[in-house]
C-alpha positions, -999 to 999 in steps of 0.1 A, spaced: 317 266 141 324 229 142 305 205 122 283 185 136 287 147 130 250 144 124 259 168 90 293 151 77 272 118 79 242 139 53 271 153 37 284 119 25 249 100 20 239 133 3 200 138 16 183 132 48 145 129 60 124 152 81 117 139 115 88 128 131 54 136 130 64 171 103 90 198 98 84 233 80 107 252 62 116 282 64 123 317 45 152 324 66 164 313 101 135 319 126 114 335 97 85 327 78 74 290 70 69 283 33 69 245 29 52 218 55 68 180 50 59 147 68 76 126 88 100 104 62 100 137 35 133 130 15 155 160 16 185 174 1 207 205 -2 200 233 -25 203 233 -63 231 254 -81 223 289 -93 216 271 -126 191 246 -110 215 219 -133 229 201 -102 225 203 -63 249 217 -40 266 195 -15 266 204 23 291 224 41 300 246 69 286 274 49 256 254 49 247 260 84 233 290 97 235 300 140 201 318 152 193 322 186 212 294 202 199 269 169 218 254 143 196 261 111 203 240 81 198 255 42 176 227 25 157 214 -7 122 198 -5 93 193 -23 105 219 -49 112 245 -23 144 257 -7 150 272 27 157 263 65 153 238 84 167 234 124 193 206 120 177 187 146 148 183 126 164 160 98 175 126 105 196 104 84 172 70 77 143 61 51 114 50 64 88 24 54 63 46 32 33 34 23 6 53 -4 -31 43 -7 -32 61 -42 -65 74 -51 -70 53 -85 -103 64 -87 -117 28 -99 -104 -3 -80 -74 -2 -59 -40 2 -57 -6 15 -34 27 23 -36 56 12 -7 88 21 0 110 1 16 138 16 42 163 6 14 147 22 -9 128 -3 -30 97 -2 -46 61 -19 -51 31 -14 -68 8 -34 -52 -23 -33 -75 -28 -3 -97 -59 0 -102 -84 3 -134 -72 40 -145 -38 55 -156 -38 74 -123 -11 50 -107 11 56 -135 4 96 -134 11 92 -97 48 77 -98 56 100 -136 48 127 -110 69 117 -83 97 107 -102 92 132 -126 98 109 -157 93 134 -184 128 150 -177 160 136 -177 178 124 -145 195 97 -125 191 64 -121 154 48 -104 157 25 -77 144 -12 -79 101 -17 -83 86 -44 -83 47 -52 -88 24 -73 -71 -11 -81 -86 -30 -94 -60 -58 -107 -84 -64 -108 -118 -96 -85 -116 -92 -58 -141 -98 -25 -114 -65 -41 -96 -45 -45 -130 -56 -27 -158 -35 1 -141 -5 -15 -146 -6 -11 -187 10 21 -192 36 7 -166 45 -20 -181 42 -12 -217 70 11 -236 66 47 -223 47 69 -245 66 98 -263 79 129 -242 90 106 -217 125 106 -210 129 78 -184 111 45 -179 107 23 -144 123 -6 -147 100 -34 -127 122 -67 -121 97 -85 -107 58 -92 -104 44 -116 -81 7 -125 -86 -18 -153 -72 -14 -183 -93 -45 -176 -113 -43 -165 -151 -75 -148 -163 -84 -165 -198 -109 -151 -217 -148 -148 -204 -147 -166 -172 -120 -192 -175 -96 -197 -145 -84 -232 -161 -85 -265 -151 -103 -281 -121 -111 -310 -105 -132 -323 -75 -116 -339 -48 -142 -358 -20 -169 -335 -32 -150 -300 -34 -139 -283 -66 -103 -274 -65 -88 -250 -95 -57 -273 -102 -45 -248 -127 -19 -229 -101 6 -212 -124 30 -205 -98 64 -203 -120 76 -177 -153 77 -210 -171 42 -223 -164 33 -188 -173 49 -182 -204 38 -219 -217 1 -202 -209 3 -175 -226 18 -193 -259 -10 -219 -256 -36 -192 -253 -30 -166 -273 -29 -140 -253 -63 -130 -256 -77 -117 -223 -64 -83 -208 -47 -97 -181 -28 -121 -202 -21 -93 -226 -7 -73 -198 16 -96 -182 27 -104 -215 32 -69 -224 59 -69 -194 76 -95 -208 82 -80 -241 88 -47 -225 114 -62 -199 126 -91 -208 148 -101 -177 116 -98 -160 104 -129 -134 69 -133 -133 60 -160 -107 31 -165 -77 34 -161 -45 14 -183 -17 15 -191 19 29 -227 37 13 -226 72 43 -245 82 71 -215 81 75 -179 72 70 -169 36 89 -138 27 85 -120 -2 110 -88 8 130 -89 40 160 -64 48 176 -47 82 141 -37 93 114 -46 71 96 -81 63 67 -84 36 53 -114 45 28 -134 25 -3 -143 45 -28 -153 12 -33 -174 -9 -34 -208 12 -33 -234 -21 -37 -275 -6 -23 -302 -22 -50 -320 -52 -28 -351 -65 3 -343 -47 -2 -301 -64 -8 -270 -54 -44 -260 -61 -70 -233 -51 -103 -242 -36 -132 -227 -51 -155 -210 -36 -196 -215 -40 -182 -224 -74 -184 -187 -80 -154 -176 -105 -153 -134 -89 -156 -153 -55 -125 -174 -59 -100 -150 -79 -111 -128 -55 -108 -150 -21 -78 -162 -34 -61 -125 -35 -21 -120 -21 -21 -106 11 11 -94 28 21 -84 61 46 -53 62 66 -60 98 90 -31 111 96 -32 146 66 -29 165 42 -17 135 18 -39 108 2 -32 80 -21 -56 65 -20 -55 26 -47 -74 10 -67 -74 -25 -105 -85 -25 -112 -111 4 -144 -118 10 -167 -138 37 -161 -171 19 -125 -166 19 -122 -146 53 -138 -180 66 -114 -204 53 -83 -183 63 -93 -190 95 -103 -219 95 -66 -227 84 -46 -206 107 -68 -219 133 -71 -254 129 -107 -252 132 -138 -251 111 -151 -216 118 -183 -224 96 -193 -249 121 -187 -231 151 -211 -202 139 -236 -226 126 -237 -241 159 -236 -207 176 -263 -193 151 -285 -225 157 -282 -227 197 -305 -215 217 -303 -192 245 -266 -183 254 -246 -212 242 -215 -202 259 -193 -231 250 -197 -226 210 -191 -192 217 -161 -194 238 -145 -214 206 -156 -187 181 -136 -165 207 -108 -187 208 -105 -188 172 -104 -151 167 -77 -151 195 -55 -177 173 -57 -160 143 -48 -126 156 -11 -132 161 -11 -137 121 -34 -106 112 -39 -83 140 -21 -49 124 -20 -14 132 -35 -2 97 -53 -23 78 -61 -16 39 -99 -27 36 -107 -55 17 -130 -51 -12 -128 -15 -8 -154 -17 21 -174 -38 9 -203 -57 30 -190 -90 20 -165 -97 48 -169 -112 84 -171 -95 118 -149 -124 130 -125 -120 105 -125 -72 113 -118 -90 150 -90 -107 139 -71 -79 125 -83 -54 152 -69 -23 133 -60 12 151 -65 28 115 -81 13 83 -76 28 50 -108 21 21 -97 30 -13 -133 34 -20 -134 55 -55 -155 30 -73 -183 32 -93 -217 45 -83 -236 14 -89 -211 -3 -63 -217 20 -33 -185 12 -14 -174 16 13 -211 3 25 -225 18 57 -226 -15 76 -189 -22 68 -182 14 85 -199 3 111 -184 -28 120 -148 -17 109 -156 7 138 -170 -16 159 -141 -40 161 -112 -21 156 -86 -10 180 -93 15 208 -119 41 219 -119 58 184 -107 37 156 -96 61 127 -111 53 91 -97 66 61 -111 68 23 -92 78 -5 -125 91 -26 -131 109 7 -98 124 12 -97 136 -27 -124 166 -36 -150 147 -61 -158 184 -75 -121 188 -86 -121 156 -103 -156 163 -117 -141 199 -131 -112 178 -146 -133 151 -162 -159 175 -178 -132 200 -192 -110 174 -203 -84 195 -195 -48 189 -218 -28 193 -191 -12 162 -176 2 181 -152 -29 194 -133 -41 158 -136 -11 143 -120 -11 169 -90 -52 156 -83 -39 123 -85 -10 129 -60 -18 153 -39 -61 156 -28 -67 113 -27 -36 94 -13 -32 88 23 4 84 29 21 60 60 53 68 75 67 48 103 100 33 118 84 10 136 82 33 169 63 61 154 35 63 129 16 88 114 -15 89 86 -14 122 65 -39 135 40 -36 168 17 -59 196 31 -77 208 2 -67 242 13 -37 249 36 -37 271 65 -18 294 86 -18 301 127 14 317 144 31 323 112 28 282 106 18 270 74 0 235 75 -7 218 42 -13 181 57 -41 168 84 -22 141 105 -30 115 129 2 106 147 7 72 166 35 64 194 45 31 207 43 35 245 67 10 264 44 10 296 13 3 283 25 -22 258 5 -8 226 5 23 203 -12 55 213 -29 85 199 -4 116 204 -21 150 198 
């Protein structure tokens, strides 16, 4: 049999991904399916009789069955067949909404296999989620590059980075290594200190932008250390000390890149600091201090060819406002006022409201959208317009006394988002609460059933190239029709050259 280019070029990168939307595996050639994967699954060849080291491909490798070249395979800690048609040879961007239970937090992948952490919640369940998936309590090669972005110093979007960025505990063989952590320029102190301010033509302006490792480290010397986030950050320092530590913020005068290689772009959209004596500084907002670290969240923009995902912390109507206002040009509070105070149909202050929306949508309009605030009613319908999702995602596992997502941020997130049906996710929906109640009131010893719950019944998981998308959660219980295993309810997305936008494919 010759081989097949597309297997001498697996053969020297030595794995390969399933192909879009999923791919089973099988028993045998044309048998019985034993393993479903997703779009993006990494795959490699079979492990040695002594499961010490895998196998590399070969002629002996492939497998002839009815006019099909079947391929022998390793994935998701199952071996079998696969059609070779059904494995291509490029990563994908990957992104994870985590269920963190409290707070929020995701894990992305780049197509050259880099790494973020963008928030991690208040729980260790972050940190259970990556030991799991890269299997840190054995020994093994080398991890690829991470990096961590905190996109505000509230502690159910950082306190999940301590057992990251701290030594690893014991019965851990390998450690990530994070080179990097990009944050918003404001250092928590203790109680309700964001540092200095200063007013400026009647507004308050938080002049204390610590956008540099420097400015940071002199911070945390003069303070002491004393509040968790400072702790933590200075934790990573001890813990990796060629770490950089530095903000991030947007210039509406050029692209701000905080990642870019052959297909992806992580742009940063938020914060928008001004200039207070020549400085970057923050605005405050309502003199509120939750309202301003919060407002004043990173928000990013993953670009790959015709897809966007909005990544953003805890914006909320204050903030949602002045973003516009700034991409616009114009001062979206006084449009609404004047469109809230006219009566009958005042079409001209409406027809600006409009336009506004339509200038900020080249900036946020995306095809998935995390939620801000983990659906939380503080956010603005013009601001849902202006992104104009196809899917949003609501890492919504917080407390009771919370109740997020709220039913009127459902309602408008449907309302304005993209198409006849908009899809919604939620990661506390997509994870069985009674499994994680069992868990909690047995206090079960096992790390390992905990770090299955955590990986497998709450993420929602993104997988595109930019053509092709698809959203994919765990079914609680797999099922079987025509000798077909499914494990994984997805929703796939195609980009459709005709109409000129993405479309459901069934």
């Amino acid at each position: 049999m010759p081989v097949p280019s597309k297997l001498r070029q697996l053969t020297r990168q030595g794995h390969g991904f399933a192909v879009f939307p999923e791919v089973r595996i099988f028993d045998k050639p044309g048998g019985k399916s034993i393993q479903h994967l997703l779009f993006g699954d990494y795959i490699t060849p079979p492990k040695n009789k002594t499961r010490t080291a895998y196998l590399k491909w070969n002629e002996s490798s492939l497998q002839e069955h009815e006019g099909e070249t079947w391929l022998r395979v390793r994935s998701r800690q199952d071996e079998g067949w696969i059609r070779l048609d059904e494995i291509q040879t490029d990563r994908l961007l990957e992104v994870n909404f985590v269920d963190i239970g409290q707070g929020d937090g995701c894990h992305l992948v780049t197509p050259a296999d880099e790494h973020f952490v963008i928030d991690a919640g208040e729980s260790d369940n972050m940190y259970r989620f990556l030991r799991w998936r890269f299997n840190l309590a054995k020994p093994g090669g080398q991890l690829p590059k991470f990096h961590a972005v905190v996109s505000h110093p509230d502690e159910d979007h950082y306190k999940g980075f301590a057992p990251l960025l701290s030594s690893p505990p014991a019965g851990q063989s390998r450690q990530i290594h994070f080179e990097k952590i990009y944050h918003n320029g404001i250092i928590q102190r203790t109680g309700s200190t964001l540092g200095a301010s200063a007013s400026v033509n009647g507004r308050k302006y938080l002049t204390d932008f610590i956008d540099t490792h420097k400015k940071l480290t002199r911070v945390l010397d003069a303070e002491g250390k004393k509040s968790n986030y400072e702790k933590i950050l200075a934790g990573a320092i001890a813990t990796f000390p060629d770490i950089s530590i530095e903000a991030v913020s947007k210039d509406l005068t050029k692209e701000n890149l905080l990642y870019k290689d052959k297909s992806l772009k992580l742009e940063v959209l938020a914060p928008v600091p001004e200039l207070v004596g020549g400085k970057k500084a923050l605005r405050w907002f309502s003199d509120d201090v939750g309202k301003t670290k919060n407002g004043h969240s990173v928000v990013l923009m993953a670009r790959i060819g015709k897809v966007k995902v909005l990544l953003g912390g805890d914006l909320n109507s204050k903030s949602a406002d002045y973003l516009m206002s700034q991409y616009s040009g114009k001062d979206i509070e006084e449009v609404k006022k004047r469109v809230a105070e006219a009566t009958g149909n005042n079409s001209a202050a409406q027809a600006e409201l409009r336009q506004i929306i339509d200038d900020c949508r080249p900036f946020f309009q995306s095809e998935v959208a995390k939620s801000c605030h983990h659906g939380s009613h503080d956010i603005t319908n013009e601001f849902l317009q202006a992104i104009n999702p196809i899917a949003t995602v609501i890492s919504s596992g917080d407390e009771e006394s919370f109740c997020h997502p709220r039913p009127e941020t459902l309602g408008a997130i449907g309302k304005y988002g993209r198409g006849d049906r908009p899809l919604i996710y939620s990661t506390e929906l997509s994870r069985s609460s009674s499994e994680y109640i069992v868990i909690e009131a047995k206090k079960l010893k096992s790390d390992k059933v905990k770090q299955r719950v955590v990986s497998t019944y709450g993420m929602i998981t993104l997988r595109t190239d930019g053509e092709k998308l698809i959203l994919a959660q765990k079914l609680e219980k797999q099922r079987s029709s025509f000798g077909l295993i499914t494990k994984w309810q997805i929703d796939k997305l195609i980009w459709n050259d005709e109409r000129g936008e993405f479309i459901s494919k069934k």
